[in-house]
Each structure stands twice: as structure tokens, then as C-alpha cells.
N, C-alpha and C positions, 0 to 999 in steps of 0.2 A: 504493500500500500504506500503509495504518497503522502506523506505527512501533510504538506503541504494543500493535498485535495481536499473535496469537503465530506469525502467519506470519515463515516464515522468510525472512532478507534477501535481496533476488535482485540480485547487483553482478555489473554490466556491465563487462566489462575490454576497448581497442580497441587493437588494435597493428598497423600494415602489415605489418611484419615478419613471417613464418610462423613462423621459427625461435623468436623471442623469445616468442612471442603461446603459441607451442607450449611452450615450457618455464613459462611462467609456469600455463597450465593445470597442468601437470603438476605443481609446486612447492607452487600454492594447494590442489590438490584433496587434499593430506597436511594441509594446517594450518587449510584453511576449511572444515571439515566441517561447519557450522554456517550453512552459506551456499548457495544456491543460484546457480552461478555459471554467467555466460553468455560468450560471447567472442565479436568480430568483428574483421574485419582492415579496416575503415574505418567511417568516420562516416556515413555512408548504411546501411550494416549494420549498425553499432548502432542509428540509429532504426528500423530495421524492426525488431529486437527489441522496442524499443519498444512496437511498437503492439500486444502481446499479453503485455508485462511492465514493468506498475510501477519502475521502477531505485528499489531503496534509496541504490544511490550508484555512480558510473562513474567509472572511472579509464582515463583517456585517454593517447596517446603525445601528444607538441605536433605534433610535422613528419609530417605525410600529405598524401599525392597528394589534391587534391579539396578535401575538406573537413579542414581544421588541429582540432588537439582544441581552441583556445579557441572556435572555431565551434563544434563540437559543443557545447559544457560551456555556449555561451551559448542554442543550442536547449533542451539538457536543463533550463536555468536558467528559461527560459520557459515551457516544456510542463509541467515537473516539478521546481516548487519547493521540495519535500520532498527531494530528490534530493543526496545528497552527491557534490561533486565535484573529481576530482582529478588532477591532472597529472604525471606522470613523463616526464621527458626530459632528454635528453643535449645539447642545444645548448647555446651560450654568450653569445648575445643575450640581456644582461640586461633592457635595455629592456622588450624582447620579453615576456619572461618576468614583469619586474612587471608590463607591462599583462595582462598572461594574468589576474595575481591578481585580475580587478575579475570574473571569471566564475569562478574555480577556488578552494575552500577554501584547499587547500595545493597545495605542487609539490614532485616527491621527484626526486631525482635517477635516471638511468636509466643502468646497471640497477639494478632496484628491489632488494633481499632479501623474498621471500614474508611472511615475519614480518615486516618492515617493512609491510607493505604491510598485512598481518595486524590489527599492532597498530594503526598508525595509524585504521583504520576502524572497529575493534572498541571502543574505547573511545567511538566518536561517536557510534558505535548503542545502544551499553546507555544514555547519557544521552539520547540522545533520544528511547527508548523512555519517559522517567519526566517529558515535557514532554507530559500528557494535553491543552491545549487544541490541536486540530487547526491552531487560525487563527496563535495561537504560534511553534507547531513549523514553518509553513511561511513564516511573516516572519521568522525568525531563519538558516531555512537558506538562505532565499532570498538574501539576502545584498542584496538591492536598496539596505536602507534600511539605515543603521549609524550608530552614537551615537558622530559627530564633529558638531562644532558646525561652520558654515561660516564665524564669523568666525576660529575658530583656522587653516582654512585660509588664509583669507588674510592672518593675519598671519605665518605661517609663508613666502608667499608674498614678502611684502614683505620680512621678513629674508633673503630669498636674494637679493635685489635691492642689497642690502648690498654692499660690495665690502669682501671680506676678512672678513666674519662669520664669527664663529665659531663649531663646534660645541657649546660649552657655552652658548654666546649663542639659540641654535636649541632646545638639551636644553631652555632654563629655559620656554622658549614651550611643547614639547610636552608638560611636564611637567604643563601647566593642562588638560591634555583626554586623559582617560584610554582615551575612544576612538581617539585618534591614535595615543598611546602604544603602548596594545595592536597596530595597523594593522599598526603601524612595526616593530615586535616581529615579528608574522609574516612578513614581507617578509625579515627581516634572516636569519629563522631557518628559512627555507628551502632545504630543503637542494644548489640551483643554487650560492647564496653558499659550500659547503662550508665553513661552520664545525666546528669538531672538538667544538662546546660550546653548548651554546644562551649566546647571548647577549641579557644582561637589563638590563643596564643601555643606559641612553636614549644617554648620550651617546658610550659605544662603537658603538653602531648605526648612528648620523648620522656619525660619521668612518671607519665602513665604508663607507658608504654614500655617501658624497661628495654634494657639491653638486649634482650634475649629475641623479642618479637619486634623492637627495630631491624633488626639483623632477620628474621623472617621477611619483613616486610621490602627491604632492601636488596634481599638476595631475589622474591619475588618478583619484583620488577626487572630486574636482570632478565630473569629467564623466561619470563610469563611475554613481557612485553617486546616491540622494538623500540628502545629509545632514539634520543636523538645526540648522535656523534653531532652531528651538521646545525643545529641550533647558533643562529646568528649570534657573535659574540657582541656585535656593536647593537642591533637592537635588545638581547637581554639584558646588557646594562642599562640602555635606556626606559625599558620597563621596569626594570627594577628600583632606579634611580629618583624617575618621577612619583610609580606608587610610595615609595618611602617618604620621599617630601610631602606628598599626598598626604598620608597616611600621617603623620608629627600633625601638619594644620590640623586635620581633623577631631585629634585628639586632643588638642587644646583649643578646641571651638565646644568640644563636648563636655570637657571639665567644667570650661566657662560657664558653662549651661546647668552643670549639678547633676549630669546624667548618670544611671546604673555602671557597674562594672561591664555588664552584659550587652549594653547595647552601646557602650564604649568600645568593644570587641568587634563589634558588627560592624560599628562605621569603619573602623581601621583596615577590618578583612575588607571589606567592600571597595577603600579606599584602594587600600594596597592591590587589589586583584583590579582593578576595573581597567585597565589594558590588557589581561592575563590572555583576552581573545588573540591579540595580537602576536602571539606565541602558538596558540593552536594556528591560525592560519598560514603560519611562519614552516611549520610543521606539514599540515596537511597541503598546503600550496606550493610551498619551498621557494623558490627563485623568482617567480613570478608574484607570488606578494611581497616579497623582497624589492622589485622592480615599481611595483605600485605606489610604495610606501618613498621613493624615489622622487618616482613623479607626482608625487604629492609635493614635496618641499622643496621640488626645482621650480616647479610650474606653479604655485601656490593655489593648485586646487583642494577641494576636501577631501581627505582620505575615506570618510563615512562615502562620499556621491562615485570616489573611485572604486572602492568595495560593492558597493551595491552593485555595479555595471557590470562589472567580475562575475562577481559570486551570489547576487543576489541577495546580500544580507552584509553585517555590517561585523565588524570585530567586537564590538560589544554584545551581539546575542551569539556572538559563537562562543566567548567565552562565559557567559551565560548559561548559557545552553549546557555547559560540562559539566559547570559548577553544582547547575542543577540535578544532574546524575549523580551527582556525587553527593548528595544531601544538604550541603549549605545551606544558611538560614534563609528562609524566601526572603527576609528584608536585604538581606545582603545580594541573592540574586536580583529582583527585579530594580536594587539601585543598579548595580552594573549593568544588565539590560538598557537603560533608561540612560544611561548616562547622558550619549550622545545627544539626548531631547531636555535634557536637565541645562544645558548650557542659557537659554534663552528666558527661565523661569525662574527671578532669586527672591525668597521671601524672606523678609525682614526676621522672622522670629521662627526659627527652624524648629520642626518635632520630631520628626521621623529620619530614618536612618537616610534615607534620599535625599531629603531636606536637607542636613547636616553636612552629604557627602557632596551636593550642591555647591553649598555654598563656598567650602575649602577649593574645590577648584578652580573657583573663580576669582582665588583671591592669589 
């Protein structure tokens, strides 16, 4: 299916369980009216669904007879690279569970809440309906290739190797590759780890996370993914350089204001990520957004009206669009979404994380 069309989403939901598989029909079909929704009770019957239904996106249990949901999610990942996918389960094999991530967007804990399950997918669909290049939208869901750089992996490798290294010794390494960052972020903020909070900052994540399952998570990527040797060095520092300026205003626009810890965190991610697209496009385009970004600052046109002409879509819902797979706060996604329309609209007395993120730009 075409995201993009105006057919409606058809999610595959797969659960052994009768009971469980049976109430979540019953649950979604009140709140996903907007859905065409299929159900199976193993991974052999949801690809026979398959073969006569496009999956906009599947959500799987982990532990079945047969075939495991990261076997499934890695057929679905193969067959149907536009395909969202995702995991709910109740084990407590983390290991487990991070390697699940090298085939699964996100992992929700089991049982799910219907609106959980709701929102989560509903916000992936409406931005990936606004990612018009076909070739785009299936190299970015597909999840194969990701804008980590391979020497950050191993230097991240070689500080675990460290004896008694420290978590802020690791943060200042992951801080250099905002691919990682973001990885790291998703893993930590899934909800197996039951955090009560999304957590954003780098160096709570990694002493969540310990030694032991950084180094899963890292060796993971290695071998699950293709990274990126080739990652532009002049524009990764330029993304990096400006989100960090970003990111300082922001948070002392949010102090000013008496804001939460929590949604001090949000503006910062949001700030800090809100060119993050411009690294996936960098990735999945290569040379020719490379060229674009060129004629952008020779010719002083907009990069947003040269992107779209391209690609059909802009660096801000592409990087969006990931963020969103990967479970980020929706106030953190739809500011980055939006940014590009945030320029023209400054309000005096900022509330929300867009507000906020708004205004630091500007300034």
C-alpha cells in the first residue's frame, strides 16, 4: 500500500493467546475506526494474511510457538519494507529484547492499553503519509541503513574495554553522533525498561543501561545494521553544532519560564534533533542531497522548496518520521515536524514544547 494514498491502513495484530488476541480486537475496533484491522494467532497466519494484504504496520507478541514475533517482524522487514513494526511483550530478557530492536521500531510492554497502541501508530502514519518519495519512505522504514557513523561504534567499543569507565566518559563519545544518541534514546525509552518518564538525557540512559547491555546494544548495531562509513563529516558537524546552540537557548528560555524537568528535556531533544532529518536524507540520498544542500547556499534558495522538488517532502518530516518509530515524545516529534512552519509564527509568551522551540530559533 501507499502510504501516501487514501486507502485506508490495514494493521496486522498477532497474539497466540485467544483471550488476549480476542480483547484487543474488541478494544481497537472502539478506537481504530480509521483502520482496517486484521488479527492472527501466529506468524505463519499472519503471513498468509499477507499474501492478499499490504500490512501498513504489524504488531506482534515476542514469545510464540513456531515462529517468535522478531522472526516475523524480520520477514515483514524483508517482504514489506514500508511496513511498521512492532512488539509488545511481557518477558524480561533484556538482551532479548534489545536485539528484537534491530527488526522492531519500538517495543511496548504487554498488556498493551488500545490507545497506547492507538497513538503510538497513528502519529507514524499521518507523517508518513507526507514522505511523497516512494524510495524515501521505504529506506527510512526499513530500518536496514541508519545515520550512525561506524567509527563512533567503535570507539564506543573500545571505551567499554576501559576498566572502570565511566558513564559521562561514554555520554561525551555518544554525544559526537547524533545517530547513536537518538539509537540509545529509543532503547532506553522503551517501554520493557518501564521508565515512569521518557528519559533524554544521554548520560542517565548509559547508567541505566549498564555496561553490559550498552555493549549488546552496540555490538547490535554493528551487525544487525548497515551503518554509515560515508556520513558527511562537514554536515555532521554542522548539525550537531547548531542543534547544541539550539538546544543551550532553549534551555535557558525554559528555566526563565519555571518549566518541569520533563518538559525541559523535550525542548532540548526537540531542539537538539530538529535537523536530525538532514542526516537521514544524507544517508538515504547520499550525494545528491549532499548537492542540494549546495545549491541551497550558493544560489540562496530554500532548502525546505529544494527538498520538496526532490523528494517530495522536507528534512524535517523525514526526521520526524524516524523519531517517531522510535517512540519519542509526540511533543518532541510534531515540534520537529513543524519546525520548518514554526519560522513565520513567534508568540510572545510560549507554552508548549513548539512554542518554546520556536522561539530559540529565532533568536
Amino acid at each position: 500500500m501507499s502510504s501516501s494514498s487514501n486507502v485506508r491502513p490495514s494493521i496486522i495484530f498477532v497474539d497466540d493467546d485467544p483471550m488476549l488476541l480476542s480483547s484487543t480486537r474488541r478494544r481497537l475496533t472502539l478506537v481504530a475506526r480509521n483502520w482496517d484491522l486484521h488479527f492472527a494467532d501466529s506468524g505463519a497466519a499472519a503471513l498468509e494474511i499477507c499474501k492478499g494484504v499490504v500490512p501498513s504496520a504489524v504488531v506482534t507478541d515476542m514469545r510464540m510457538p513456531g515462529m517468535d514475533g522478531a522472526v516475523l517482524l524480520k520477514e515483514i522487514q524483508r517482504y514489506f519494507p514500508e511496513s511498521i513494526r512492532i512488539i509488545f511483550s511481557g518477558q524480561t530478557d533484556q538482551d532479548a529484547l534489545i536485539q528484537a530492536h534491530s527488526v522492531a521500531h519500538s517495543i511496548l510492554a504487554k498488556p498493551c492499553d488500545a490507545d497506547q497502541i492507538y497513538q503510538a501508530l497513528q502519529l507514524s502514519l499521518e507523517i508518513q503519509s507526507r514522505l511523497g518519495d516512494p524510495e524515501i519512505r521505504r529506506f527510512v522504514t526499513s530500518g536496514r541503513t541508519i545515520p550512525v557513523s561506524t567509527s563512533s561504534i567503535f570507539d564506543i567499543l573500545s571505551l567499554l574495554r576501559e576498566p572502570d569507565v565511566s558513564p559521562k566518559k561514554i555520554g561525551e563519545s555518544v554525544r559526537n553522533d547524533l545517530g547513536l544518541y537518538a539509537y540509545i534514546l529509543k532503547i532506553i525509552n522503551s517501554s520493557h525498561f518501564g521508565m515512569r518518564s521518557p528519559v533524554c538525557d544521554i548520560d542517565q540512559a548509559i547508567l541505566l543501561l549498564g555496561a553490559s547491555q550498552l555493549r549488546t546494544i552496540v555490538c547490535g548495531l554493528k551487525l544487525a545494521h548497515a551503518l554509515s562509513p560515508t556520513l558527511d563529516k562537514n554536515l555532521c558537524t554542522e548539525v550537531l553544532e547548531t542543534g547544541i546552540l539550539r538546544a543551550q537557548k532553549v534551555l535557558q528560555l525554559v528555566q526563565k519560564h519555571g518549566k518541569p524537568k520533563m518538559f525541559s528535556d523535550e525542548c532540548y531533544i526537540a531542539s537538539l534533533f530538529q535537523d536530525f532529518g538532514k542526516l537521514v536524507l544524507s544517508v538515504s540520498a547520499g550525494s545528491r542531497y549532499l548537492q542540494i544542500i549546495e545549491h541551497s547556499r550558493h544560489q540562496a534558495s530554500s532548502l525546505v522548496d529544494l527538498e520538496r522538488e526532490a523528494f517530495r517532502c522536507t528534512h524535517a518530516e523525514v526526521g520526524a518520521y524516524l523519531l517517531s518509530l522510535w517512540s519519542f515524545p509526540s511533543s518532541v516529534i510534531r515540534s520537529i515536524c513543524r519546525h520548518e512552519d514554526l519560522q513565520s509564527s513567534v508568540q510572545e509568551e510560549p507554552e508548549t514544547v513548539e512554542d518554546f522551540v520556536r522561539i530559540a530559533s529565532t533568536r
